[in-house]
N, C-alpha and C positions, 0 to 999 in steps of 0.2 A: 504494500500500500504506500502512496507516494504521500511525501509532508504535506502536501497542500490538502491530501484527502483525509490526513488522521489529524491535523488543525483545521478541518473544514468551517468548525462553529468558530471558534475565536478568529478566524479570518473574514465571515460572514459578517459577522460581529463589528470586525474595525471596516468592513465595507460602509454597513447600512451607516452608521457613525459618519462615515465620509458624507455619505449621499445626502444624510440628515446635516450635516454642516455648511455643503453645497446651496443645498435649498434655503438654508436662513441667510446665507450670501447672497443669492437670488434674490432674494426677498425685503433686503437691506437694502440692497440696490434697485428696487420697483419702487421701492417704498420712500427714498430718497435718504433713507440715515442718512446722519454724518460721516464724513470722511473717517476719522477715530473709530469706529464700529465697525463699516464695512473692511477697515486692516486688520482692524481683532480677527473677526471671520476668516478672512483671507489666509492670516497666522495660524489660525485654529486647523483649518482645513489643509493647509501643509504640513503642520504638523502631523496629522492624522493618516495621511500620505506616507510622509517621512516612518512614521510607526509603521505600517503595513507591508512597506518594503524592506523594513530592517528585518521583519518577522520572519518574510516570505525568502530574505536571501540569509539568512541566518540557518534556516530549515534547509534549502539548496546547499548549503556549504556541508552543512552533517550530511545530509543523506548524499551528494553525490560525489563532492571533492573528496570527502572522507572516507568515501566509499571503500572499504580493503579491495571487494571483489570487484572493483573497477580494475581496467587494467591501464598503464601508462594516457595510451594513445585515448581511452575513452574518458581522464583524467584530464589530459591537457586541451582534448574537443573542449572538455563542459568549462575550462578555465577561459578559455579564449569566448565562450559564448556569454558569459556571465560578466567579463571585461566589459564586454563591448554595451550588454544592457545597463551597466554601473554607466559608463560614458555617456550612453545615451540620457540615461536617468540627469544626472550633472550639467547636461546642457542647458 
């Protein structure tokens, strides 16, 4: 069973979180808050981002980098692919 499916609930979890932080952004800005609120939000909601991805590549690093029965070649695949989505993530 893979990390993301045996964290399935606390990943759901920091999902809906997101979606529900999203929407009071949205909402802040329909609704014209202030300046000062709609950055809390904004703060709030990368944060919550920021949390989901530390989880999700934290779980990637045990289960596959660490992996004993991976072999070399399928060790330095998952490093170069996990690189590049950290880089992307960072832009």
């Amino acid at each position: 069973m893979g990390h993301t499916l045996k964290h399935q609930k606390s990943l759901l979890t920091r999902v809906r979180r997101i979606k529900g932080q999203a929407a009071s952004l949205e909402k802040a800005l329909e609704s014209g808050e202030e300046c000062f609120k709609v950055l809390q939000q904004v703060a709030a909601v990368r944060g919550a981002v920021n949390g989901l991805m530390a989880e999700l590549l934290e779980g990637h690093i045990k289960e596959h980098l660490m992996n004993d029965a991976a072999t070399e070649a399928e060790r330095s695949q998952d490093l170069e692919e996990i690189v590049s989505v950290i880089r992307s993530y960072l832009k």
